[in-house]
C-alpha positions as CSV (number, residue, x, y, z in Angstrom):
1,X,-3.0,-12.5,-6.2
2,X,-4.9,-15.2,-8.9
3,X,-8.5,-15.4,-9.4
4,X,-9.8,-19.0,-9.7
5,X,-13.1,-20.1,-10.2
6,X,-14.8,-23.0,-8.4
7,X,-13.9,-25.9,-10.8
8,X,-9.8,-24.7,-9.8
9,X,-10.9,-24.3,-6.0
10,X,-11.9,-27.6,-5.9
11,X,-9.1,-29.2,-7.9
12,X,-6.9,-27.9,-5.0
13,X,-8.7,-30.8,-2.6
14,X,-9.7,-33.4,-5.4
15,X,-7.5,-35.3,-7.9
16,X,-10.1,-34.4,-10.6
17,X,-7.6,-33.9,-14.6
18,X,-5.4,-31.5,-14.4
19,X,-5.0,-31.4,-10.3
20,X,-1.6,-30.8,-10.6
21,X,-1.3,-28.1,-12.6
22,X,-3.8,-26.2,-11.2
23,X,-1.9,-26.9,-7.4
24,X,1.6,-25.7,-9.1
25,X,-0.1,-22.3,-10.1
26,X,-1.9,-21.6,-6.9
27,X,1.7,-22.0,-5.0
28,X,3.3,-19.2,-7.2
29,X,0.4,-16.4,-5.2
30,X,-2.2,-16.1,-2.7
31,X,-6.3,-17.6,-4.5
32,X,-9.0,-15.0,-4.7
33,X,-12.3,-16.2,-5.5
34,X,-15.8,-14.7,-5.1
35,X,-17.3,-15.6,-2.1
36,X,-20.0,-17.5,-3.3
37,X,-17.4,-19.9,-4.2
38,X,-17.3,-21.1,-1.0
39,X,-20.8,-22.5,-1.5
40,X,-20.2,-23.9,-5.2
41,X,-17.1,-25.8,-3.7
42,X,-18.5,-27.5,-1.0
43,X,-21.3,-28.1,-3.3
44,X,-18.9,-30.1,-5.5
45,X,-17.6,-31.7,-2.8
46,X,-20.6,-33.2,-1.5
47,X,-21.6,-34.1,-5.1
48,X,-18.8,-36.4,-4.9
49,X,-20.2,-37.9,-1.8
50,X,-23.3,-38.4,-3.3
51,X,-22.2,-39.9,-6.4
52,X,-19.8,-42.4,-4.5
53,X,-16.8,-40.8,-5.8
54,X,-15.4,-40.3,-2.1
55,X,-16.6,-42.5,0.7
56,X,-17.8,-40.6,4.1
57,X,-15.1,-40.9,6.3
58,X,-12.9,-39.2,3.5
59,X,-15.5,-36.6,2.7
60,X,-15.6,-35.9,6.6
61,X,-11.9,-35.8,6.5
62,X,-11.8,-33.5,2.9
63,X,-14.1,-30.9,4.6
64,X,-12.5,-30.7,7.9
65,X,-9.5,-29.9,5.4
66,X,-11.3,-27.3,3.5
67,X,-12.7,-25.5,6.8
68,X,-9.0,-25.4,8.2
69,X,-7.6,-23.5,5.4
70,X,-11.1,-21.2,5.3
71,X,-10.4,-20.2,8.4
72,X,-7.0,-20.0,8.7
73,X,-6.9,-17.3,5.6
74,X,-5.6,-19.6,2.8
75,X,-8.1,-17.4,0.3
76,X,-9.6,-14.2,0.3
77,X,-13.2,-14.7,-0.7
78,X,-14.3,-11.7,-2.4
79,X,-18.1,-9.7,-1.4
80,X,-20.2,-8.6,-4.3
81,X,-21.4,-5.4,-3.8
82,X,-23.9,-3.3,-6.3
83,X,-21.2,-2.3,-8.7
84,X,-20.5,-6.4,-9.5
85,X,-24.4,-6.8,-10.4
86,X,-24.4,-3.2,-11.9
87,X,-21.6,-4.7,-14.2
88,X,-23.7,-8.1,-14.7
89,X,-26.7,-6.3,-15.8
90,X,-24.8,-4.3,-18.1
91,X,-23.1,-7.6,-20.2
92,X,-26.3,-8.8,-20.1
93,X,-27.6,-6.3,-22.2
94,X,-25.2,-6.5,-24.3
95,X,-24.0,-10.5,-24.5
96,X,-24.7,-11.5,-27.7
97,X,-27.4,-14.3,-28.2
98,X,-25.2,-17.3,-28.8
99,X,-23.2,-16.9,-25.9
100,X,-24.2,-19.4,-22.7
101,X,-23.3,-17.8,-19.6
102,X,-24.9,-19.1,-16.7
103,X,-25.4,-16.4,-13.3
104,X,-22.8,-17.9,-11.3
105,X,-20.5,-17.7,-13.6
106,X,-21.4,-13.9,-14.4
107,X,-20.9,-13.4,-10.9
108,X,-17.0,-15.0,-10.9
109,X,-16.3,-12.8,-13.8
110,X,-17.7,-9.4,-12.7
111,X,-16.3,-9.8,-9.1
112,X,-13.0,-10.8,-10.8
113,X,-13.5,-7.6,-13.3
114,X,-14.2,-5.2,-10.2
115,X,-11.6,-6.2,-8.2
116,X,-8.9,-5.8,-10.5
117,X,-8.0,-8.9,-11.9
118,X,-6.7,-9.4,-15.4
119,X,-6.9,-13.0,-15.4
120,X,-9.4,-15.7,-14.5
121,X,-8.4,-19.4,-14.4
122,X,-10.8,-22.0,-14.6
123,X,-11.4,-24.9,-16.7
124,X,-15.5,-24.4,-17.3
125,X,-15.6,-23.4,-20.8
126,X,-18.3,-21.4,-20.4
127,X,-17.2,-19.5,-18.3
128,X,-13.5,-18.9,-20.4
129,X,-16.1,-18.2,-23.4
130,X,-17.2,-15.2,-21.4
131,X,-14.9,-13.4,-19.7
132,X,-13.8,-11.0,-22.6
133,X,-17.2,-9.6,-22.0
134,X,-16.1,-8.7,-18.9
135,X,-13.3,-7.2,-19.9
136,X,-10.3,-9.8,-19.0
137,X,-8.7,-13.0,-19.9
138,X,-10.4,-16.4,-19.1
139,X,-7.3,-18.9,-19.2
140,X,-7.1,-22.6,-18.1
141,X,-3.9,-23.9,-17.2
142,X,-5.0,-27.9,-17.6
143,X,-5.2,-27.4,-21.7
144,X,-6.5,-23.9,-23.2
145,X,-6.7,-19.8,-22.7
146,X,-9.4,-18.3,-24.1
């Protein structure tokens, strides 16, 4: 199983860069992503709507897409539970002053971290900047690992 981030999940829907390659690695294993995920995508979706980068009818027909696969098990969305926020509070403390890490991407890494994965893709480089403080590798498969 691979861990990806929101800005991957979307890229599985949307021809944003780097579409492609983020497709070819989620057809090598089944996507895990925090739950609150979910949210964040279809955020990003309807951004695009808003924006005018997809027009309704398309958006209509992108999310009817989207729920399909939700519901027909195409990821496991992953709960937090006190341990993930225990772990949050703790890099927290700890997270040295330069480093930008906003909550929801705290809460990608330490679900990610608690749940066993090694490896987080995603192509927000804040979110790559942080992971070692969770303890595993941040990698983007459209141009860098961090």
């Amino acid at each position: 199983m691979i861990y990806f981030d929101s800005s991957y999940l979307v890229r599985l829907y949307y021809q944003d860069a780097g579409a492609e390659a983020v497709r070819a690695l989620a057809a090598t294993d089944h996507v895990a992503c925090a739950a609150h995920g979910q949210a964040e995508m279809m955020a990003a979706f309807h951004r695009k709507l808003r924006e005018g980068a997809i027009r309704p009818a398309a958006y209509a027909a992108l999310m009817g897409q989207v729920l399909a696969h939700i519901e027909a098990g195409a990821f496991q969305w992953l709960a937090q539970h006190s341990e993930i926020f225990l772990r949050i509070r703790h890099v927290y403390q700890k997270l040295p002053a330069v480093v930008f890490l906003r909550a929801a991407d705290a809460i990608h890494l330490a679900t990610a971290a608690e749940s066993g994965f090694r490896i987080v893709y995603s192509n927000d480089a804040h979110l790559l900047g942080a992971a070692k403080y969770f303890g595993i590798e941040g990698r983007d498969v459209i141009g860098k690992a961090i």
